[in-house]
CHARMM internal coordinates of N, CA and C (Angstrom, degrees):
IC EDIT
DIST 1 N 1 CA 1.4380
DIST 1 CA 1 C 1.5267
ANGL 1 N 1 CA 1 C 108.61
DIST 1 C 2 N 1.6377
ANGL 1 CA 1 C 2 N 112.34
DIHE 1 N 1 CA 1 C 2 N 142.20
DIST 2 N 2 CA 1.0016
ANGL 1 C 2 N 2 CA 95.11
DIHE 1 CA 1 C 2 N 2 CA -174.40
DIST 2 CA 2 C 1.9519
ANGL 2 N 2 CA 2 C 120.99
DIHE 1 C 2 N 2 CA 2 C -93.51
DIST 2 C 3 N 1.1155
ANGL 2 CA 2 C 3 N 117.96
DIHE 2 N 2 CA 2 C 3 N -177.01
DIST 3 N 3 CA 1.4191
ANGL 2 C 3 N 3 CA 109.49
DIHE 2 CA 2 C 3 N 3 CA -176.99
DIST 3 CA 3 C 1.3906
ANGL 3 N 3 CA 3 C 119.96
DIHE 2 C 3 N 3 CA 3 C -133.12
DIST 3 C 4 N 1.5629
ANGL 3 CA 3 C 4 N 101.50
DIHE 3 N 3 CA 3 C 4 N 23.67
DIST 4 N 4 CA 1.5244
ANGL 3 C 4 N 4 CA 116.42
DIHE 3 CA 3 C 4 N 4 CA 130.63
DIST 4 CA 4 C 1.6319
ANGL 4 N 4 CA 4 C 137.70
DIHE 3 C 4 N 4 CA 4 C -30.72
DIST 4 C 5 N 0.9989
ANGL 4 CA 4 C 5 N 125.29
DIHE 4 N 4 CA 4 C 5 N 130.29
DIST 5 N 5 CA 1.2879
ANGL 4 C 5 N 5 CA 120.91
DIHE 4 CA 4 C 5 N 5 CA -178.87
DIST 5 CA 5 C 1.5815
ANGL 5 N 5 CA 5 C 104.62
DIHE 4 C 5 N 5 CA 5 C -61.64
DIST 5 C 6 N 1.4745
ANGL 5 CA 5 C 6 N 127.76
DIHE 5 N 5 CA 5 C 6 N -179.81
DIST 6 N 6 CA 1.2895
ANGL 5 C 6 N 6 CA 121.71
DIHE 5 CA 5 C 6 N 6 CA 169.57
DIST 6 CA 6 C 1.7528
ANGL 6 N 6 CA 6 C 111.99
DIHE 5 C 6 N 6 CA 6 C -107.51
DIST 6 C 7 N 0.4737
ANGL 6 CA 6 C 7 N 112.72
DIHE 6 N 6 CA 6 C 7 N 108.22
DIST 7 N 7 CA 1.8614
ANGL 6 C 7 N 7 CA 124.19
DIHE 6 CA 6 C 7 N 7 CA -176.55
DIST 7 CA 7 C 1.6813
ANGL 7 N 7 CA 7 C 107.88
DIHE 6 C 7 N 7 CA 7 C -71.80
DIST 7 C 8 N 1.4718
ANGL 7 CA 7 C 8 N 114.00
DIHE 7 N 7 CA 7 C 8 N 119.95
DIST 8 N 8 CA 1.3855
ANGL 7 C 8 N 8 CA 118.04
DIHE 7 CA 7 C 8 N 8 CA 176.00
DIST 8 CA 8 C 1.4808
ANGL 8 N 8 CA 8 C 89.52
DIHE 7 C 8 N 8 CA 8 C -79.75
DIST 8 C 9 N 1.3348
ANGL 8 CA 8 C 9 N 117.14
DIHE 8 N 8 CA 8 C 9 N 146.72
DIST 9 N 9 CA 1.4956
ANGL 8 C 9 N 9 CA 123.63
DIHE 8 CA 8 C 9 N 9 CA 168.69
DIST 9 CA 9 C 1.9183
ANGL 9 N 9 CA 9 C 117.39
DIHE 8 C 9 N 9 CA 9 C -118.94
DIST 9 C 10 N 0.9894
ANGL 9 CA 9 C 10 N 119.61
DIHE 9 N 9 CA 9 C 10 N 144.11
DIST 10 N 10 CA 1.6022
ANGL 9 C 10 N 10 CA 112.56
DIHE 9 CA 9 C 10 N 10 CA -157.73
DIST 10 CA 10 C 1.3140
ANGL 10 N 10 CA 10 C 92.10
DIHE 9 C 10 N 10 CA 10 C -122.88
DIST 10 C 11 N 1.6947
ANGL 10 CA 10 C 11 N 140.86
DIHE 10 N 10 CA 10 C 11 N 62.33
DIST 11 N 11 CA 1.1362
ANGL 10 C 11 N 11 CA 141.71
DIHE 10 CA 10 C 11 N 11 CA 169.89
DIST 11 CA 11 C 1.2858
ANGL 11 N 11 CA 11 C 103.94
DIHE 10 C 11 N 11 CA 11 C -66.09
DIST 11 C 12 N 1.4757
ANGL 11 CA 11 C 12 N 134.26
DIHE 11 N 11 CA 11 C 12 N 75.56
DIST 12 N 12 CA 0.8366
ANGL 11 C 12 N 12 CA 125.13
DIHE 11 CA 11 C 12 N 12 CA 167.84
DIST 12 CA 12 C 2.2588
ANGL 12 N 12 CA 12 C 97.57
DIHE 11 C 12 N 12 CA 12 C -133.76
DIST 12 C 13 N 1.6854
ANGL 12 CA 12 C 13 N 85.39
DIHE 12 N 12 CA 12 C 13 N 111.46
DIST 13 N 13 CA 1.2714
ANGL 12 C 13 N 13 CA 96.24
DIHE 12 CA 12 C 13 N 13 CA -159.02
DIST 13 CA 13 C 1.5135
ANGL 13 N 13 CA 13 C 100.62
DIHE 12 C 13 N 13 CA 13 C -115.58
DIST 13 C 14 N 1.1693
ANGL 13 CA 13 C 14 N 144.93
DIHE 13 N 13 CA 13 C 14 N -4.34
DIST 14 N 14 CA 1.2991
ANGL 13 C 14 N 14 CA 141.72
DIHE 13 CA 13 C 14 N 14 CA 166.43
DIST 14 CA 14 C 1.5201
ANGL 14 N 14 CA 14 C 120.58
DIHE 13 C 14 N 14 CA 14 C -134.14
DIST 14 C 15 N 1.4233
ANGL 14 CA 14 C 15 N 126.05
DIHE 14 N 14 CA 14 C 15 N 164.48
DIST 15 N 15 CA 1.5837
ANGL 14 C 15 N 15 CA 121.14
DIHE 14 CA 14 C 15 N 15 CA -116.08
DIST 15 CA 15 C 1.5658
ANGL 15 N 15 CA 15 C 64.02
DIHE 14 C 15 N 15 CA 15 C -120.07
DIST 15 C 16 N 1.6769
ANGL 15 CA 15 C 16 N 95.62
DIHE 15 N 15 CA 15 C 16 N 151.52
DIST 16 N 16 CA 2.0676
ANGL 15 C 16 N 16 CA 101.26
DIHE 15 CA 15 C 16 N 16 CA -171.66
DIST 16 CA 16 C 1.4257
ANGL 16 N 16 CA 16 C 90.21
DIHE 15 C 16 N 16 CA 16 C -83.54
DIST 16 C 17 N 1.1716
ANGL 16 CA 16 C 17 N 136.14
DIHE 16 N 16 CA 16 C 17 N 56.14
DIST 17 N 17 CA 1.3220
ANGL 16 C 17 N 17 CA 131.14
DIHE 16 CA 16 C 17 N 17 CA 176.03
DIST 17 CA 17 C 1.5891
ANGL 17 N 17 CA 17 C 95.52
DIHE 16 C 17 N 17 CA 17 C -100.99
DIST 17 C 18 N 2.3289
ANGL 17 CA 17 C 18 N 81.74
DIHE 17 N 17 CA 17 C 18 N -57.47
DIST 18 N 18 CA 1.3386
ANGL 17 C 18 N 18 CA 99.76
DIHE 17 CA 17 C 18 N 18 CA -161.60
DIST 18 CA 18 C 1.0895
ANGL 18 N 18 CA 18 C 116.76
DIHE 17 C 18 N 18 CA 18 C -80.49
DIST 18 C 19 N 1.9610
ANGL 18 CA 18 C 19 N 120.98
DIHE 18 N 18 CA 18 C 19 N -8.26
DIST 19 N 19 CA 1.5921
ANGL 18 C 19 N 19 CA 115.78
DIHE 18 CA 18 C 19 N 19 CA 163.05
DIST 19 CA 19 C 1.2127
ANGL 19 N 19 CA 19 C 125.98
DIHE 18 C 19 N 19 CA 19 C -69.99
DIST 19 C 20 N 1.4890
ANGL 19 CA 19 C 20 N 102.13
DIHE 19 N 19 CA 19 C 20 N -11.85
DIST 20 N 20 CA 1.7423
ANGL 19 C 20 N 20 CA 109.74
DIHE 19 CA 19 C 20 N 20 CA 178.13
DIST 20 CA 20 C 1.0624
ANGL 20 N 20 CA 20 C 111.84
DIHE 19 C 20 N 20 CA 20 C -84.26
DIST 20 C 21 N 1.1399
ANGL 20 CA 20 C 21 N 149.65
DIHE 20 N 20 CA 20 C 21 N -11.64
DIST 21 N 21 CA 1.4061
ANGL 20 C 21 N 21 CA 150.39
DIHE 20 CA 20 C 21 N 21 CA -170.29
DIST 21 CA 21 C 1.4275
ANGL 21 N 21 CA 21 C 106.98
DIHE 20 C 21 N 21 CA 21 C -127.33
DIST 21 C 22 N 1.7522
ANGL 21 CA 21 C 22 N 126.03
DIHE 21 N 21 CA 21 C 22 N 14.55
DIST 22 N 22 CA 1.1680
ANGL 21 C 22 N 22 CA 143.82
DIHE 21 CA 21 C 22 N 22 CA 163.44
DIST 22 CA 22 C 1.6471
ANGL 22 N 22 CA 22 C 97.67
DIHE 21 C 22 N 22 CA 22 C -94.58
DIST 22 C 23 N 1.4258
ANGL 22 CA 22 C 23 N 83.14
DIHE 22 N 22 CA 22 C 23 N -44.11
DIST 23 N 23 CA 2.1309
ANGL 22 C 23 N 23 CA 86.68
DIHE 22 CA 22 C 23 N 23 CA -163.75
DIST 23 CA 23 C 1.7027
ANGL 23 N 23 CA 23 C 98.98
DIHE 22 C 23 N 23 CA 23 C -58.43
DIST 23 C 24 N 1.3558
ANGL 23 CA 23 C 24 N 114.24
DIHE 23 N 23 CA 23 C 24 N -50.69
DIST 24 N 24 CA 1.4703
ANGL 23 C 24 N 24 CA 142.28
DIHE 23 CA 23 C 24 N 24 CA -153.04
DIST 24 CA 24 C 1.9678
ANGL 24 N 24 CA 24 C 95.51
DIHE 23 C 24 N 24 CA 24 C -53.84
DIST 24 C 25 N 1.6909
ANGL 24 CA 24 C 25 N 99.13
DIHE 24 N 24 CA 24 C 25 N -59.53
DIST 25 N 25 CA 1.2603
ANGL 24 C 25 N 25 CA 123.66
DIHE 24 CA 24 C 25 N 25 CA 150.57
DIST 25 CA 25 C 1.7745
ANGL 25 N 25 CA 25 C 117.74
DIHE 24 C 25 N 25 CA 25 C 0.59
DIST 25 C 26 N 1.3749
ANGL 25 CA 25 C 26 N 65.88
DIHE 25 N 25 CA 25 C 26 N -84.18
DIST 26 N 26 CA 1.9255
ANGL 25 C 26 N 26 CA 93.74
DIHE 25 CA 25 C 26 N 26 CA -165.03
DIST 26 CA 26 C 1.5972
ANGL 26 N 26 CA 26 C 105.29
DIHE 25 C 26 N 26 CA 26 C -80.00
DIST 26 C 27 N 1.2148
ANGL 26 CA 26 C 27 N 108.41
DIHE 26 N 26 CA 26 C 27 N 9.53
DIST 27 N 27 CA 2.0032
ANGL 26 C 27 N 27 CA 109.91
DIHE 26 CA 26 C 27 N 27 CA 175.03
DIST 27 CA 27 C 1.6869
ANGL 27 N 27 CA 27 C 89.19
DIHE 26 C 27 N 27 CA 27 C -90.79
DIST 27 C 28 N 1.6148
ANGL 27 CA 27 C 28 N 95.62
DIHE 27 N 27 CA 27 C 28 N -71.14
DIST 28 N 28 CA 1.2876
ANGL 27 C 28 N 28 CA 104.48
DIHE 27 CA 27 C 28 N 28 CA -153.80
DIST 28 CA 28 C 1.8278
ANGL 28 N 28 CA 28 C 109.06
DIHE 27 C 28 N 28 CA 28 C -56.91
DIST 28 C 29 N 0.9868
ANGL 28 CA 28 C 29 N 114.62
DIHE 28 N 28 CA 28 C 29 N -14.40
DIST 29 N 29 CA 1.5663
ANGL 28 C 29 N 29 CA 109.26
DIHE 28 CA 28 C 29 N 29 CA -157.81
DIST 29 CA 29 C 1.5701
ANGL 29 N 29 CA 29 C 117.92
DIHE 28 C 29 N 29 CA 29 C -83.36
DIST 29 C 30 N 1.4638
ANGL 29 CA 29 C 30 N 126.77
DIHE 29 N 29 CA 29 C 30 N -2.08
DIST 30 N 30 CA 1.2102
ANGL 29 C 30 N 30 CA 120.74
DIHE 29 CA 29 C 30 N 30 CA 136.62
DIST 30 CA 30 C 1.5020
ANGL 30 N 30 CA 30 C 120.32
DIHE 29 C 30 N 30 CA 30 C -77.93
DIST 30 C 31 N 1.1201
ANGL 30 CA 30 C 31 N 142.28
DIHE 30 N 30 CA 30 C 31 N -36.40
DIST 31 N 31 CA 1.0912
ANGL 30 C 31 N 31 CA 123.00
DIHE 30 CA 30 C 31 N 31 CA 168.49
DIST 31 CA 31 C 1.1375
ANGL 31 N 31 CA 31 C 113.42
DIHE 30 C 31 N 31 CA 31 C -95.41
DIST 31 C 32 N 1.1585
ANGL 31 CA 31 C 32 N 145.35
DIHE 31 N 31 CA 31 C 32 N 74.19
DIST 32 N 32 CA 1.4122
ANGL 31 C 32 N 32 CA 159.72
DIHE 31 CA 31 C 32 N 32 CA 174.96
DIST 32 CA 32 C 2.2834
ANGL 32 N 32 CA 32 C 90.87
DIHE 31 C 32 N 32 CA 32 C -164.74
DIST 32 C 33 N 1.0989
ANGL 32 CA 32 C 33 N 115.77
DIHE 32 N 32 CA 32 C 33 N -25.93
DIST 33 N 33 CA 1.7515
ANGL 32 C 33 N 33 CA 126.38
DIHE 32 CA 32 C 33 N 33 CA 162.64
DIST 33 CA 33 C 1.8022
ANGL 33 N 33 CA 33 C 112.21
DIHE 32 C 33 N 33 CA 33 C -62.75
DIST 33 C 34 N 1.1722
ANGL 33 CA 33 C 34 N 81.21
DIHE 33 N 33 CA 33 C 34 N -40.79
DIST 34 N 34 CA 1.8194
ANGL 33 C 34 N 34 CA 91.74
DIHE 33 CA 33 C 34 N 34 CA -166.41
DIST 34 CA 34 C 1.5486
ANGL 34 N 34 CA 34 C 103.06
DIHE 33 C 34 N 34 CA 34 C -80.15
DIST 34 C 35 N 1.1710
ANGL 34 CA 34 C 35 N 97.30
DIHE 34 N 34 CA 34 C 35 N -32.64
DIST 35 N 35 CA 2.0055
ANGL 34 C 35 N 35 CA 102.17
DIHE 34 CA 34 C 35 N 35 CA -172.42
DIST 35 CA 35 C 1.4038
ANGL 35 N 35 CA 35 C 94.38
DIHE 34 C 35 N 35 CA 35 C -65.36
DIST 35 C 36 N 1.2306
ANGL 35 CA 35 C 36 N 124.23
DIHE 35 N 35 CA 35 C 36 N -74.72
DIST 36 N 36 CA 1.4436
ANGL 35 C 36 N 36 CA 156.03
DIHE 35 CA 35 C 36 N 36 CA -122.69
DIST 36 CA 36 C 2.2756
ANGL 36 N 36 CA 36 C 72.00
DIHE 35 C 36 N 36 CA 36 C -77.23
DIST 36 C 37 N 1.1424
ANGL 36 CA 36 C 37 N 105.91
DIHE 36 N 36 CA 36 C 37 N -74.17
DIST 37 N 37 CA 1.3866
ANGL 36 C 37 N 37 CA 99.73
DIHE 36 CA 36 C 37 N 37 CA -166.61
DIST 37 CA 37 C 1.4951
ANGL 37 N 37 CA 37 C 110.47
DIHE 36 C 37 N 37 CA 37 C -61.98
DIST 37 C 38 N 1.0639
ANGL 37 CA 37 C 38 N 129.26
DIHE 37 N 37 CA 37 C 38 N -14.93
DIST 38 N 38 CA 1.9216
ANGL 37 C 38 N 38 CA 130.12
DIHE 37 CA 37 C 38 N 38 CA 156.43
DIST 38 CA 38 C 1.3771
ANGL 38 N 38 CA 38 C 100.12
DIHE 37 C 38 N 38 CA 38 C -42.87
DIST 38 C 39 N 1.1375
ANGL 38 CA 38 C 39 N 95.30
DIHE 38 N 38 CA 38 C 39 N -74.74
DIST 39 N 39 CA 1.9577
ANGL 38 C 39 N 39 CA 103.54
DIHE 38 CA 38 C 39 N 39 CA -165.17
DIST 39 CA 39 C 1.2591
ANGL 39 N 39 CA 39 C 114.30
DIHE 38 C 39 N 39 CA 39 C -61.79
DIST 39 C 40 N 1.4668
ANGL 39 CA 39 C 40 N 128.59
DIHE 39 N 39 CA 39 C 40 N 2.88
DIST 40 N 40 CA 1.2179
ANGL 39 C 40 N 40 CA 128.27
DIHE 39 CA 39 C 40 N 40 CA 178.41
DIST 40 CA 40 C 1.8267
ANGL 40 N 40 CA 40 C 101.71
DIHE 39 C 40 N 40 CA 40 C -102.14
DIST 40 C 41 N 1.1201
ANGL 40 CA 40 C 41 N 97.01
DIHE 40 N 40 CA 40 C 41 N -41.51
DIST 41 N 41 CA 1.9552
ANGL 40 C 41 N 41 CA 101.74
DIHE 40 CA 40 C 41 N 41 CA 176.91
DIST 41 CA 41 C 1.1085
ANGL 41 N 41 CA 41 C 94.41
DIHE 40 C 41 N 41 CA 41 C -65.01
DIST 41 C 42 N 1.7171
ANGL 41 CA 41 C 42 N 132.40
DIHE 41 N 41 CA 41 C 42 N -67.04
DIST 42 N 42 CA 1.8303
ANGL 41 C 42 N 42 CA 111.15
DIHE 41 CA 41 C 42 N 42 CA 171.81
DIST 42 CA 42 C 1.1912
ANGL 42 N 42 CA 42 C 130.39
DIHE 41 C 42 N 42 CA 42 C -16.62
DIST 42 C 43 N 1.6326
ANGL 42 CA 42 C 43 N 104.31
DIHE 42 N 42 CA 42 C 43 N -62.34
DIST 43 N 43 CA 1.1477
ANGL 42 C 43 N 43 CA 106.60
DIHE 42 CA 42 C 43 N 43 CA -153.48
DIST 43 CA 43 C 1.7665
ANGL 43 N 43 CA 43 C 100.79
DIHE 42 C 43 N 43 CA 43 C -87.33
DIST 43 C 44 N 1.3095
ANGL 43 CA 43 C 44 N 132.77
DIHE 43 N 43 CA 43 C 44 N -22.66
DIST 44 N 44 CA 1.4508
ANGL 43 C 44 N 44 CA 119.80
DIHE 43 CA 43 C 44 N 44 CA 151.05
DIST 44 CA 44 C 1.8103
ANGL 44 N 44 CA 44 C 123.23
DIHE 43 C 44 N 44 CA 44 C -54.60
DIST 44 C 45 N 1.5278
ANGL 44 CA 44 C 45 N 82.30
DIHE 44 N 44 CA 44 C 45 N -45.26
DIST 45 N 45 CA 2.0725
ANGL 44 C 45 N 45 CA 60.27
DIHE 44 CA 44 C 45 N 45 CA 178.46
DIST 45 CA 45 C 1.4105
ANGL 45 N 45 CA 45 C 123.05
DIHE 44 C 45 N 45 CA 45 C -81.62
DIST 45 C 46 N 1.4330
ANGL 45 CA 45 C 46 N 115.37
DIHE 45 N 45 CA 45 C 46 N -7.29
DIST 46 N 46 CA 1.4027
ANGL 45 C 46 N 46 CA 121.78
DIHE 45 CA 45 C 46 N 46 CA 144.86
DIST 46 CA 46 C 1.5911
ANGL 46 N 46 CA 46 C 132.10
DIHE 45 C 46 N 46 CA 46 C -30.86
DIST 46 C 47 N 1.5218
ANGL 46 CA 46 C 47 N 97.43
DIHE 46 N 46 CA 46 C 47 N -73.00
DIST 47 N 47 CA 1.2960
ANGL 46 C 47 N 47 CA 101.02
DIHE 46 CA 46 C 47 N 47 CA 157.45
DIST 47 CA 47 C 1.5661
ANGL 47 N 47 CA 47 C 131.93
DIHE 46 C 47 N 47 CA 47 C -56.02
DIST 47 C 48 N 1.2017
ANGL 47 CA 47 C 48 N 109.55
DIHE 47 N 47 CA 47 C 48 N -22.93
DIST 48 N 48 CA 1.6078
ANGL 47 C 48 N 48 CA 103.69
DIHE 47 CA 47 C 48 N 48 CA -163.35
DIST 48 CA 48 C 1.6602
ANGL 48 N 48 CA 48 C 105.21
DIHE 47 C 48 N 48 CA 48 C -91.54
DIST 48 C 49 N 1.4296
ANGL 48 CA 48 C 49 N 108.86
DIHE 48 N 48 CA 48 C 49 N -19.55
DIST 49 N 49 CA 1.7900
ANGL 48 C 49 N 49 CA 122.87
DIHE 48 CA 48 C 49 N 49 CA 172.95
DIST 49 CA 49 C 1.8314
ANGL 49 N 49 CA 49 C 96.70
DIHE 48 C 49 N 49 CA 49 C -61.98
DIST 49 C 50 N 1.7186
ANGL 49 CA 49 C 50 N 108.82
DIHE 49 N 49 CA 49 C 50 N -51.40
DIST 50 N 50 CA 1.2029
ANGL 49 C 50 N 50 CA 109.53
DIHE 49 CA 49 C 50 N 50 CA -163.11
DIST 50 CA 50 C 1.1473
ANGL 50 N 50 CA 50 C 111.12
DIHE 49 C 50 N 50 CA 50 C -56.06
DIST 50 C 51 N 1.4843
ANGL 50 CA 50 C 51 N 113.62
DIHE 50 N 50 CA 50 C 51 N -65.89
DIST 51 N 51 CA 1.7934
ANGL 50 C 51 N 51 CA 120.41
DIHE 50 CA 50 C 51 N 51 CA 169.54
DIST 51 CA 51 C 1.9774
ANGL 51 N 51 CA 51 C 107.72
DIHE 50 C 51 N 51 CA 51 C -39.41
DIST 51 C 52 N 1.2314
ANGL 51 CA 51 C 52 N 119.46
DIHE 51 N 51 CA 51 C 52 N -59.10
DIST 52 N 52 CA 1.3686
ANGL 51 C 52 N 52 CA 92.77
DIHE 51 CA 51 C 52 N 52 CA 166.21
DIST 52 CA 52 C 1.2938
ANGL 52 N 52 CA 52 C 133.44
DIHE 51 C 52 N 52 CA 52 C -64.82
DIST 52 C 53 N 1.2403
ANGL 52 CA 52 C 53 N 115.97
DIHE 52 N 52 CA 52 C 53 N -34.57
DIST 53 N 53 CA 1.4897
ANGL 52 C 53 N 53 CA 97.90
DIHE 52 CA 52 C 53 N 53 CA 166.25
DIST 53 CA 53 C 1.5355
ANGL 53 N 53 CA 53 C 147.70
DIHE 52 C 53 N 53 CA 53 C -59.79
DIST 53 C 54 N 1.6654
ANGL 53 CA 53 C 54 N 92.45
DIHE 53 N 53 CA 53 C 54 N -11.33
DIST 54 N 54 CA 1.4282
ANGL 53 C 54 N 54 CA 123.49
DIHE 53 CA 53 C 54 N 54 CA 157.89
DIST 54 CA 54 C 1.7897
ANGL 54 N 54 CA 54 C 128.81
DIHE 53 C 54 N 54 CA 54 C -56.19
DIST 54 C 55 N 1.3371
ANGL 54 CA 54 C 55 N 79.00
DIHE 54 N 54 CA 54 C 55 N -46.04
DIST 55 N 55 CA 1.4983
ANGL 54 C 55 N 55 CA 109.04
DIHE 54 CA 54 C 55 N 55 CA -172.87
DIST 55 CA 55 C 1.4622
ANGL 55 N 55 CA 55 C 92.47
DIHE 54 C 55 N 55 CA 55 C -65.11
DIST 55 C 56 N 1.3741
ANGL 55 CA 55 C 56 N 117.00
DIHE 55 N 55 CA 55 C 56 N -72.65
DIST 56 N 56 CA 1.3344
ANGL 55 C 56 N 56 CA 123.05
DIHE 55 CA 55 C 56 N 56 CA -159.11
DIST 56 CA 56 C 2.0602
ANGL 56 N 56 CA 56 C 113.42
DIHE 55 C 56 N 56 CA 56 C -54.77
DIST 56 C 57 N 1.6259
ANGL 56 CA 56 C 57 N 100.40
DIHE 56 N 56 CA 56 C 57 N -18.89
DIST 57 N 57 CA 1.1764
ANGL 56 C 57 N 57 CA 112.47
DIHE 56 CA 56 C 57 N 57 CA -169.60
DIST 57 CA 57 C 1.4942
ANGL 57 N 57 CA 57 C 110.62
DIHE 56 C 57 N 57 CA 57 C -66.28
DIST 57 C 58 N 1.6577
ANGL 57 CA 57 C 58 N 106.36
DIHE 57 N 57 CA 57 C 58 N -56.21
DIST 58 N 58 CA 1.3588
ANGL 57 C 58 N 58 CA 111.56
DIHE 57 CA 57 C 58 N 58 CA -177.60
DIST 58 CA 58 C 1.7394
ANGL 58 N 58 CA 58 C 107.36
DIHE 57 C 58 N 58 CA 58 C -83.54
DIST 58 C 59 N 0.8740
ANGL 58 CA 58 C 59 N 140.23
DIHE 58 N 58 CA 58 C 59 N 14.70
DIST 59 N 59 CA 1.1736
ANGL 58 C 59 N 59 CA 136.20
DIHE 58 CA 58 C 59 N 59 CA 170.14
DIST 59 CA 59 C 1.4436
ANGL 59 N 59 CA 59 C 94.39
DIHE 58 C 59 N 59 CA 59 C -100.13
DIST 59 C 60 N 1.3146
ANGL 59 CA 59 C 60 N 137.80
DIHE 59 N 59 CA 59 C 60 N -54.51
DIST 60 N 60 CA 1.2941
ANGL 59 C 60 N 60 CA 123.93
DIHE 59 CA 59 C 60 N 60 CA -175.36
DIST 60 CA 60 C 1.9111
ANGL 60 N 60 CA 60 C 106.92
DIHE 59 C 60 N 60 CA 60 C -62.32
DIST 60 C 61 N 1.2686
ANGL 60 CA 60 C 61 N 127.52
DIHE 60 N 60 CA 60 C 61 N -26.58
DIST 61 N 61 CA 1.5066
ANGL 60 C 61 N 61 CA 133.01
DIHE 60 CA 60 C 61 N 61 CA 179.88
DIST 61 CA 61 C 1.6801
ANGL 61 N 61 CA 61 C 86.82
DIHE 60 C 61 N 61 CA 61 C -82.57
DIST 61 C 62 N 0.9930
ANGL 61 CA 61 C 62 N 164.57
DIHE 61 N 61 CA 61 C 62 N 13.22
DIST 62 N 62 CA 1.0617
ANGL 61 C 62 N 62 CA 156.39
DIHE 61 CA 61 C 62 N 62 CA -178.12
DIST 62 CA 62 C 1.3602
ANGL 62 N 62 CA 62 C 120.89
DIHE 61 C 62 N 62 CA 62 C -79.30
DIST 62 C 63 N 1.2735
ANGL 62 CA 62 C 63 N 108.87
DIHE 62 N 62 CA 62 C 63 N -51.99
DIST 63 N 63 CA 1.8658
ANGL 62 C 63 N 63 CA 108.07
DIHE 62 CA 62 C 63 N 63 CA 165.09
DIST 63 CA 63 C 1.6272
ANGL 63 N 63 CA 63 C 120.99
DIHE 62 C 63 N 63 CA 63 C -64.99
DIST 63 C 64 N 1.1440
ANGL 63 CA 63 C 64 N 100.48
DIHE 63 N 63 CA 63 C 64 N -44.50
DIST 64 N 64 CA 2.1682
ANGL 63 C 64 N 64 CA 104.73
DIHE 63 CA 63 C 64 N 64 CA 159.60
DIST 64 CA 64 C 1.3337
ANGL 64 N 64 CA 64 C 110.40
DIHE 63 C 64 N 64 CA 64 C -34.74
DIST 64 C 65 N 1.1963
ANGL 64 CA 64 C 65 N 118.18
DIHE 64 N 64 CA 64 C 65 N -53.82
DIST 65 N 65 CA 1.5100
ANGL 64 C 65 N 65 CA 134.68
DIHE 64 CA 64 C 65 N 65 CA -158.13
DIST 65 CA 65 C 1.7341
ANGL 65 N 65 CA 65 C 108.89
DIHE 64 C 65 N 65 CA 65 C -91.67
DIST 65 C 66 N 1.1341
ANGL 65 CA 65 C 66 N 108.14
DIHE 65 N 65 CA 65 C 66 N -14.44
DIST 66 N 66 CA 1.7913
ANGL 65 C 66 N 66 CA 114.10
DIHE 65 CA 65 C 66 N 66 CA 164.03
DIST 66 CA 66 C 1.2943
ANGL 66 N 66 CA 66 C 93.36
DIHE 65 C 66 N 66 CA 66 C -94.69
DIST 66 C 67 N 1.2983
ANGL 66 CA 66 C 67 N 155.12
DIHE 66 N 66 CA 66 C 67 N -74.84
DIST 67 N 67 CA 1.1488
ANGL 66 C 67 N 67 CA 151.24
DIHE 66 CA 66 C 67 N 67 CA -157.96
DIST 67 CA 67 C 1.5011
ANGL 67 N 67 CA 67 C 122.19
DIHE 66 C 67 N 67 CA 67 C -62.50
DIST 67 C 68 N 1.5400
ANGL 67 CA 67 C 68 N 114.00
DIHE 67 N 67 CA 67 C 68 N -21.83
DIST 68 N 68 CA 1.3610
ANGL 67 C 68 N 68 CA 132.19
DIHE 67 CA 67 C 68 N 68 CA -179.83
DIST 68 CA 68 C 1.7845
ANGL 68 N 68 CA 68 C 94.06
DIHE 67 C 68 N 68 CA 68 C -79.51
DIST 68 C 69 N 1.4738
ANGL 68 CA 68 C 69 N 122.47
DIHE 68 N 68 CA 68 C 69 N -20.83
DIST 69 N 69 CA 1.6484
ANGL 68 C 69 N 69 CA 123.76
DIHE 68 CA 68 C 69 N 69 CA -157.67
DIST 69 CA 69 C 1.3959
ANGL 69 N 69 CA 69 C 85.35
DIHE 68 C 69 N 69 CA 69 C -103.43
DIST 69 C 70 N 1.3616
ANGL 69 CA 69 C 70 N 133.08
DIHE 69 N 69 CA 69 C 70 N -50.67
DIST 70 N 70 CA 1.2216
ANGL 69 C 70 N 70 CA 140.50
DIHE 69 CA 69 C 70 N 70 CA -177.16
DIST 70 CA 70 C 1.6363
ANGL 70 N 70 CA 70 C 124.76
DIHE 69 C 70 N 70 CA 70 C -44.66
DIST 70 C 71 N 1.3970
ANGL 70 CA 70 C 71 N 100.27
DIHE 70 N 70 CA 70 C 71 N -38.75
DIST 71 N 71 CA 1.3195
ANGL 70 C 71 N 71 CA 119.13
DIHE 70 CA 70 C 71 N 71 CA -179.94
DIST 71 CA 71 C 1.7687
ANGL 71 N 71 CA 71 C 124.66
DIHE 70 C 71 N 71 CA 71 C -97.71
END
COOR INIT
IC SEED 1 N 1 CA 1 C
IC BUILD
């Protein structure tokens, strides 16, 4: 053991302004995780309906468009 005195230490290095808006931080930031990745699965399967619905568009115009070449 050592026979050092014991030293109170005062790590207190940022202003409770800025721990409050660390804490505030660290509440919200799973659910501000969960949102943020919702609107990203929306907004992909958004897109991915659109591109198929694209798809499905000119494939159904597809016989018009042989017969329009044909003629």
């Amino acid at each position: 053991m050592s026979k050092l005195p014991v030293r109170e230490v005062n790590r207190q290095v940022l202003s409770p302004r800025v721990e409050a808006t660390l804490a505030l931080i660290q509440g919200l930031l799973p659910a501000m995780t969960a949102i943020l990745g919702g609107l990203w699965v929306v907004s992909t399967y958004l897109d991915q309906q659109k591109a198929s619905n694209t798809t499905r568009l000119l494939e159904a115009q597809k016989p018009v468009y042989e017969k329009q070449l044909t003629l």
